[in-house]
C-alpha positions in Angstrom: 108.3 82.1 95.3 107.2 83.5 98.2 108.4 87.4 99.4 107.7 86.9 102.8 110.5 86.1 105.1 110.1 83.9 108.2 111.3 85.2 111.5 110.1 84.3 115.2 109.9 87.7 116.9 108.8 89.9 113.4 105.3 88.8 111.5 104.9 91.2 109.1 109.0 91.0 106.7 109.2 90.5 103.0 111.4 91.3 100.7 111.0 93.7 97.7 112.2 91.5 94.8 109.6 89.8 92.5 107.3 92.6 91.9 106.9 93.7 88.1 108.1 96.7 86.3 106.5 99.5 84.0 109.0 97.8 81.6 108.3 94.4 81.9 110.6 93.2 83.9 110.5 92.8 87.8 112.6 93.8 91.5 115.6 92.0 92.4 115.1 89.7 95.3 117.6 90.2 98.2 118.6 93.8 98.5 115.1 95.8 100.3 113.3 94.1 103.1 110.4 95.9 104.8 109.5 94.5 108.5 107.9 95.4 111.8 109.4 96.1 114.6 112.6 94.4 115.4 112.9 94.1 119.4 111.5 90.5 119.3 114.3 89.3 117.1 115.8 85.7 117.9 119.5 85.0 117.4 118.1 82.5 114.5 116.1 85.4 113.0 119.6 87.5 113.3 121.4 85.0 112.0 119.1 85.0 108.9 119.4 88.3 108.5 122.5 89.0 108.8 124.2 86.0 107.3 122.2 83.9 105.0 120.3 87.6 103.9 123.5 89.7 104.1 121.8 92.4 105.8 123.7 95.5 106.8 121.7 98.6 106.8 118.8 99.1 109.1 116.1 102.0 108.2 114.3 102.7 111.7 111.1 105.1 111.3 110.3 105.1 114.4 109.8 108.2 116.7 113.1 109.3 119.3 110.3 108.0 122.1 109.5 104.4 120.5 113.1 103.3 120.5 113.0 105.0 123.9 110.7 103.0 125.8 111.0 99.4 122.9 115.0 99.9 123.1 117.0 99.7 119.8 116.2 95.9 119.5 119.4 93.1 118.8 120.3 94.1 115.4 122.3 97.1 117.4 124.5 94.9 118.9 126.0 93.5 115.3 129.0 95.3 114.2 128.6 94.3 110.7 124.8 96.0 110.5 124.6 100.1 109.9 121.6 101.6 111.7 119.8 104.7 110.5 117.4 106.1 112.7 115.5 108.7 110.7 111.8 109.4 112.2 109.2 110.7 110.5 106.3 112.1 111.9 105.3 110.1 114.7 101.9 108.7 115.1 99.9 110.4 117.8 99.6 109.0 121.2 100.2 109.1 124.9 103.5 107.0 124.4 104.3 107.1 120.5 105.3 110.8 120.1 107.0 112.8 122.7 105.1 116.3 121.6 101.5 114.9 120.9 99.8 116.5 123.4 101.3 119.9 122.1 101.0 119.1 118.2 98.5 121.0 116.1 95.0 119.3 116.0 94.5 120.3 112.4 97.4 117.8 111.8 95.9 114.0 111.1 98.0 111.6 112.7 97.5 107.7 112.5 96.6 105.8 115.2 94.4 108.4 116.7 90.5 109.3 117.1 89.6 111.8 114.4 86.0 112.6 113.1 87.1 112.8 109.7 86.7 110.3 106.6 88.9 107.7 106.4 90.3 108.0 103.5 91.1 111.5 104.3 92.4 110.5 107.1 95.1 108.6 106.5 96.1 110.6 103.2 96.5 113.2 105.1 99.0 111.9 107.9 100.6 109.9 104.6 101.3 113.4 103.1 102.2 114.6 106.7 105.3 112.4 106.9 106.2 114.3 103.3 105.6 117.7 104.8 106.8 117.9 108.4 110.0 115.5 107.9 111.2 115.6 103.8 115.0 115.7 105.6 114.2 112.0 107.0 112.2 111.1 104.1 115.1 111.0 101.4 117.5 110.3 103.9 116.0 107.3 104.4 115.9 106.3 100.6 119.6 106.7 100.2 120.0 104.6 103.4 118.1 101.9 101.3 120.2 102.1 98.1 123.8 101.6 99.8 125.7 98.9 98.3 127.2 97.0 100.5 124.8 94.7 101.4 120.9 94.3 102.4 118.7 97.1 103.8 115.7 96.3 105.7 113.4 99.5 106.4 111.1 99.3 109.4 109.0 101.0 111.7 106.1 99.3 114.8 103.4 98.1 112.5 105.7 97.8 109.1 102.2 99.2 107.5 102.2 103.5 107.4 105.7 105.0 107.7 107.2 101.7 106.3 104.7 101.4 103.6 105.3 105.1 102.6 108.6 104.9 102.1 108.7 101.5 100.3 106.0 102.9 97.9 108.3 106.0 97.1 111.4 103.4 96.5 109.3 101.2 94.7 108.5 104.3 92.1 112.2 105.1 91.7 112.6 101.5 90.5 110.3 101.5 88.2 107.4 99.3 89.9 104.1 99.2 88.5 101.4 100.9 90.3 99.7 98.2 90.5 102.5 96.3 92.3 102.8 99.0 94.5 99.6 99.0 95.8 99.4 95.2 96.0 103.0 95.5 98.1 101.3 97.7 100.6 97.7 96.0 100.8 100.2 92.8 101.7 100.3 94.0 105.0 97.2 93.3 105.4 97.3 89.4 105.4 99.7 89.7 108.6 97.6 92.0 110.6 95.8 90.0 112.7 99.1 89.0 113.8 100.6 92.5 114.0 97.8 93.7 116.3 98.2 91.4 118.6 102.4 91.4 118.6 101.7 95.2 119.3 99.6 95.3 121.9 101.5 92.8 124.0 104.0 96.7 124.2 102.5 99.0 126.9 104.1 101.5 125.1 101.5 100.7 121.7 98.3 99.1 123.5 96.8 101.9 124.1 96.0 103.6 121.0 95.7 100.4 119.0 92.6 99.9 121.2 91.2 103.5 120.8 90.3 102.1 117.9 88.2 99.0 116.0 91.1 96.3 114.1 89.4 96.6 111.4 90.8 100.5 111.0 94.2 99.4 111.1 93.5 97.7 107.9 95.6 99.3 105.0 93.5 99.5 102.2 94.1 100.1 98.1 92.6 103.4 98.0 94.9 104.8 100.9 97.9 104.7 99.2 96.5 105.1 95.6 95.0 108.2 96.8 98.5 109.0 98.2 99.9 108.7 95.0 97.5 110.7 93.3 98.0 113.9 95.8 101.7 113.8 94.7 100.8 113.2 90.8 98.5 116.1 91.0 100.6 118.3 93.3 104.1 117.2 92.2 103.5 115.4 88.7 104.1 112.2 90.4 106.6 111.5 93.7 109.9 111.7 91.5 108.8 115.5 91.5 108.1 115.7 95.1 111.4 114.0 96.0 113.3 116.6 93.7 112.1 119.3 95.1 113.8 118.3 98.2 117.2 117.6 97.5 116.6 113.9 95.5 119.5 114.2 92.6 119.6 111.9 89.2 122.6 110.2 90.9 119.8 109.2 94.0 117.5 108.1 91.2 120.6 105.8 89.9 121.5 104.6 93.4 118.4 103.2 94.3 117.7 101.7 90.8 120.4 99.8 90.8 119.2 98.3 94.3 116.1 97.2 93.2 116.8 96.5 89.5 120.3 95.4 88.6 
């Protein structure tokens, strides 16, 4: 059964359930959906969402000067859906983060030109979201392990912020590494599609075309090398996530999403 979930104005939404388990078994279906951005929703696609999928917590990554300039998108205007607007650090660009021009240099940030490897790269602005926002971080994990109903977690792309944060929730629950890395690398299939949804934003065009499509590609080793930073740094992301607040009861919360 497939994981992705069919909408008109989002390309890039699937749901968390089906993916195996260090203990054999696999995610439930229907409580964690990832997505892209959500402005170009239809009523159909809310309807899905918020009926048929029982959706009622919304995880948006995105910067204060994203939902600025894209507005809040439709789900907003659902009483029966909870938004959580928790940035993390914003990708660099003229529109994407209101401080760019004054942020430090020595900081890498996605989406921007930097004469560095690319591996580095993008581990580095990974790790970047840990540092500089840990607050919004595991605030938006708890978001995702309410109860009372289906949490999606989004940011423009559904690929970095989104993808970091579904890789941390996916190692509470137990997920294979393996699966993890295949959840992210899924992106992948859609983003041809992605690309070209983005740059039809002024507010996005711009720096998607500072740079080749081929670099917005998320590969295996980006977020295996994540991983491995926190392992060696942290003894693995549950360490990194205790050191900032992340409780047993947290760990419990967000199992119980994604497993029972």
């Amino acid at each position: 059964m497939t994981r992705w979930i069919d909408l008109e104005g989002a390309v890039n939404a699937r749901d968390l359930g089906g993916l195996p388990t260090r203990d054999g078994d696999v995610t439930r279906r229907g409580r964690i959906f990832r997505a892209d951005n959500l402005q170009g929703l239809t009523p159909r696609d809310v309807d899905l969402l918020v009926g048929e999928r029982e959706l009622r917590h919304v995880v948006d990554l995105r910067s204060n000067a994203e939902v600025s300039l894209e507005g809040p998108g439709p789900l907003t205007q659902v009483p029966e859906v909870r938004h959580h607007h928790l940035t993390l650090f914003a990708e660099g660009g003229r529109h994407t983060d209101v401080e760019a021009d004054s942020i430090d240099v020595d900081r890498v940030l996605p989406w921007a030109e930097r004469r560095l490897d690319e591996e580095l790269r993008v581990t580095g602005f990974y790790f970047g979201y840990l540092r500089d926002r840990p607050d919004g971080v595991v605030s938006a994990l708890r978001a995702m392990a309410l109860n009372d109903g289906a949490a999606l977690v989004h940011c423009a792309a559904g690929k970095d912020r989104t993808g970091v944060l579904v890789a941390l929730a996916l190692e509470v629950a137990g997920a294979t590494r393996e699966a993890i890395v295949a959840d992210y690398v899924a992106t992948g299939e859609r983003l041809e599609l992605i690309l070209k949804r983005l740059r039809e934003s002024d507010t996005y065009r711009g720096d998607l075309d500072s740079r080749p499509a081929d670099d917005h590609m998320p590969r295996a080793r980006y977020i295996e090398q994540f991983l491995g930073v926190l392992d060696d740094r942290f003894g693995g992301p549950m360490g990194w996530l205790a050191q900032h607040g992340w409780t047993a009861a947290d760990t419990a919360a967000l199992h119980a999403r994604l497993r029972d």
